[in-house]
C-alpha positions in Angstrom: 65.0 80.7 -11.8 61.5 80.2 -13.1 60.9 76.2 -13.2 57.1 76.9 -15.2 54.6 79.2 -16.5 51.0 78.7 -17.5 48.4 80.4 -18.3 44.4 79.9 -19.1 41.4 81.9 -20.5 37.6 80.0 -18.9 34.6 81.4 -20.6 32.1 82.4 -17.5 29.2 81.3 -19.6 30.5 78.0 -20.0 31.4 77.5 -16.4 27.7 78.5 -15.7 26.4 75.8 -17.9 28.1 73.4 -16.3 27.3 74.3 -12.8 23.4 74.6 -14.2 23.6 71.1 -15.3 26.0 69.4 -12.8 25.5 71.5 -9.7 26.9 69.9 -6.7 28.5 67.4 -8.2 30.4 69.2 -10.4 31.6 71.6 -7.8 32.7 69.0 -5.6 34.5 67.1 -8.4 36.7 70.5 -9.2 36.8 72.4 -6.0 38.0 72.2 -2.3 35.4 73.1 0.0 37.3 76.0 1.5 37.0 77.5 -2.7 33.5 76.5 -2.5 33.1 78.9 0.4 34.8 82.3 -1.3 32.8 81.5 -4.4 29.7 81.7 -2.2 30.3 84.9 -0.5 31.2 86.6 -3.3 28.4 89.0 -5.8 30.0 87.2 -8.8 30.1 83.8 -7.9 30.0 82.0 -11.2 33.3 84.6 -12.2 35.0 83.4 -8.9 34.7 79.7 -10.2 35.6 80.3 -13.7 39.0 81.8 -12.2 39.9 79.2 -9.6 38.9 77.3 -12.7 41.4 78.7 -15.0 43.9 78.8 -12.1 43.9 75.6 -11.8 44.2 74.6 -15.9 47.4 77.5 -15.4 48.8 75.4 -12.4 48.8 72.4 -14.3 50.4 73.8 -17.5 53.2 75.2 -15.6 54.2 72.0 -13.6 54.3 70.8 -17.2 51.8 67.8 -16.9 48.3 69.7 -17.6 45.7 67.3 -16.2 46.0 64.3 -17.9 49.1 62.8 -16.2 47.5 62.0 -12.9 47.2 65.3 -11.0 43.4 65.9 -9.7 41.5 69.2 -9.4 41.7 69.4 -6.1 45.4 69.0 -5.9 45.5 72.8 -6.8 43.6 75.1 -4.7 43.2 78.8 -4.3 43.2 80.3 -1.7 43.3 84.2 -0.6 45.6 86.6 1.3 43.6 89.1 3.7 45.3 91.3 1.2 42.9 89.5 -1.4 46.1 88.4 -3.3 45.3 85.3 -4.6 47.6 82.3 -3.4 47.9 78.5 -5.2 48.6 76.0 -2.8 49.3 72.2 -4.3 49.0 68.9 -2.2 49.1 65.4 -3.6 50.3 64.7 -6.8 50.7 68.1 -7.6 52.5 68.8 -4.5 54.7 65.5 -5.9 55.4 67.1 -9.0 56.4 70.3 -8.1 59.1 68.7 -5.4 60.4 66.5 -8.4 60.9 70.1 -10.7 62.2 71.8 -7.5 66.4 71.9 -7.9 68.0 70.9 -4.7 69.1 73.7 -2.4 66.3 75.6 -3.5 62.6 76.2 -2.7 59.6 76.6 -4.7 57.2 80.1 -4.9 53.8 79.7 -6.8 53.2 82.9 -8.1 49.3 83.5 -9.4 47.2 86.2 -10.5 43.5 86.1 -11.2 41.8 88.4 -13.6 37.8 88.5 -15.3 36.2 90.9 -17.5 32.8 88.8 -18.0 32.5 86.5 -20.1 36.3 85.7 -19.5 38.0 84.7 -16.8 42.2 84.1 -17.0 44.7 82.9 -15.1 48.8 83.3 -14.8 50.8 80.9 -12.7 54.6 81.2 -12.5 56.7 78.6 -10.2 60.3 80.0 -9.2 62.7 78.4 -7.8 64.4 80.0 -5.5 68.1 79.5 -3.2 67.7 78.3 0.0 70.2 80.6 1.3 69.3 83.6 -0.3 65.9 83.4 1.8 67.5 82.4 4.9 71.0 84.0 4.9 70.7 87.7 5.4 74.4 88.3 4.3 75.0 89.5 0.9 75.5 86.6 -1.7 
């Protein structure tokens, strides 16, 4: 059963701005450190922000608090499959929250996908919930 869905479109310009005027501080506000490395050792490092950026406004959405209800930025983090496949892992609050939407006897998958086509970067998160059994149990159900 799907438990949320968000979505988010960054402008790449804009996330440039900000990283112009705030540098450091900015990064380290929004980002883990393990995001801040894949940004810098990609070409398009500004784009690679602007969709962990987006990701992260999309993760929000879709555990249904956005990121005024307590949840911090770094509660959300992408990270990447050797496959590249992008892959949202929550901690914290966030990690809190999606427990709390999570029915019982079932597990929760964070489906993301990144996408950019300068200047816009977007995001699409999904959670499922899915049975515990079905995962485990290789009988038919």
């Amino acid at each position: 059963m799907i438990l949320g869905i968000g979505s988010d479109l960054a402008n790449i310009e804009r996330i440039q701005g900000t990283i112009d005027r705030f540098g450091s501080r900015f990064k380290n506000r929004v980002f883990t450190e393990v995001e801040q490395q894949k940004a810098g050792s990609r070409k398009d490092v500004v784009g690679t922000y602007a969709k962990r950026w987006a990701a992260k406004e999309a993760c929000s959405k879709a555990l249904g608090t956005g990121l005024a209800m307590g949840i911090s930025w770094k509660d959300m983090s992408v990270t990447n499959l050797g496959s590249g496949q992008p892959l949202m892992q929550v901690t914290g609050w966030a990690k809190d929250r999606l427990a709390q939407m999570t029915p019982k006897g079932h597990v929760a998958v964070i489906h993301c996908t990144l996408t950019d086509d300068h200047p816009w970067a977007q995001a699409f998160i999904v959670i499922e919930a899915l049975p515990i059994r079905g995962i485990f149990d290789s009988s038919p159900t």
